[in-house]
C-alpha positions in Angstrom: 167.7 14.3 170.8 169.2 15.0 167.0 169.6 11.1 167.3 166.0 11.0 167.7 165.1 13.6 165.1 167.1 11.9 162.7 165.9 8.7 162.9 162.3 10.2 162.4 163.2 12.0 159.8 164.1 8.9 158.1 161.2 6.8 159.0 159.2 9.6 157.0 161.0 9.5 154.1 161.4 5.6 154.3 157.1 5.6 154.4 157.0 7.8 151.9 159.1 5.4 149.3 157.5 2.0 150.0 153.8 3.3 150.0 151.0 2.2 148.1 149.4 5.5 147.3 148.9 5.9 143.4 151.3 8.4 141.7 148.4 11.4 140.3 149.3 12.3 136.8 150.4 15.7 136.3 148.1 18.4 135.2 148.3 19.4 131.0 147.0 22.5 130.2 144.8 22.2 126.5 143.6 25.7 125.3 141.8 23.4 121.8 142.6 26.0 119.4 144.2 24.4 116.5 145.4 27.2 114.3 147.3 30.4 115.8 148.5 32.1 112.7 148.2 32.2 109.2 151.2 32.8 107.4 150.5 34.1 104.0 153.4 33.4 101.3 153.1 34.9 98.0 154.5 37.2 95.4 155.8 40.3 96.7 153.3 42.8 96.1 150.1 40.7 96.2 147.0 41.7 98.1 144.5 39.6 99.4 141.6 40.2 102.0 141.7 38.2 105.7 139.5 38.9 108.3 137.4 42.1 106.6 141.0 43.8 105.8 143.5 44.3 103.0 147.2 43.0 103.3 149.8 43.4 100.7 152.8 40.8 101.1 156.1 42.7 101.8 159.7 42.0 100.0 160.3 39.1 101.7 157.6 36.9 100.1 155.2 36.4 103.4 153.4 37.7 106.2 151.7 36.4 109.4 148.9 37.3 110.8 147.4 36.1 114.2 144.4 34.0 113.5 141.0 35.2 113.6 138.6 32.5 115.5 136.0 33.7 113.1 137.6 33.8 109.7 137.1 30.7 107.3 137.9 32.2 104.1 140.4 34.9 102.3 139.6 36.3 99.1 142.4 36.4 96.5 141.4 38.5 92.5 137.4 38.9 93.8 137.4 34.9 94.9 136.7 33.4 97.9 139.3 30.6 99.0 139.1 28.3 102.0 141.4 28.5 105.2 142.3 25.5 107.1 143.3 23.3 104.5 146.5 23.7 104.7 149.1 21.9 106.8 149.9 23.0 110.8 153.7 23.3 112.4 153.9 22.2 115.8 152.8 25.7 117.1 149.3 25.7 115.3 150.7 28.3 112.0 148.8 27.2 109.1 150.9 28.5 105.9 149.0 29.7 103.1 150.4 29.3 99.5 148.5 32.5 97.6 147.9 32.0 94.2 150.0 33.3 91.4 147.9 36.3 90.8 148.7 39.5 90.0 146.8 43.0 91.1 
């Protein structure tokens, strides 16, 4: 009887290498949102507006803020400058260079 089972067991396995069944791919997951953060980099001290509020960059020269789906701009000295033209990392943080401006 485990003679038996054993030989089935390898008749199934056997079928399941020399069939003709088409591989499926495997699932990728896409969630098409291109930019995830901003990461401002600037003078220490600077303000700028994002998103409807005011952020001052700390000591260490930067911040990073999680992107807003609906903000195109920041505004920089009472001027309006344009988001998403600056380069991506692989994880979709789009790193602003401020302007030399100061408050």
């Amino acid at each position: 009887m485990i003679i038996m089972a054993a030989l089935l067991s390898i008749n199934i396995d056997l079928t399941a290498l020399f069939s003709r069944t088409p591989k499926t791919a495997s699932p990728t997951a896409t969630c098409h949102i291109t930019t995830t953060s901003h990461r401002f980099v600037g003078n220490p001290g600077s303000t700028f507006r994002y998103d409807g509020e005011t952020f001052r960059i700390p000591a260490r020269g930067w911040i990073e803020l999680v992107a807003s789906p609906k903000a195109t701009t920041y505004e920089m000295a009472g001027r309006s400058l344009p988001l998403n033209v600056f380069p991506r990392d692989g994880f979709g943080t789009e790193t602003v260079q401020l302007p030399n401006v100061t408050d």
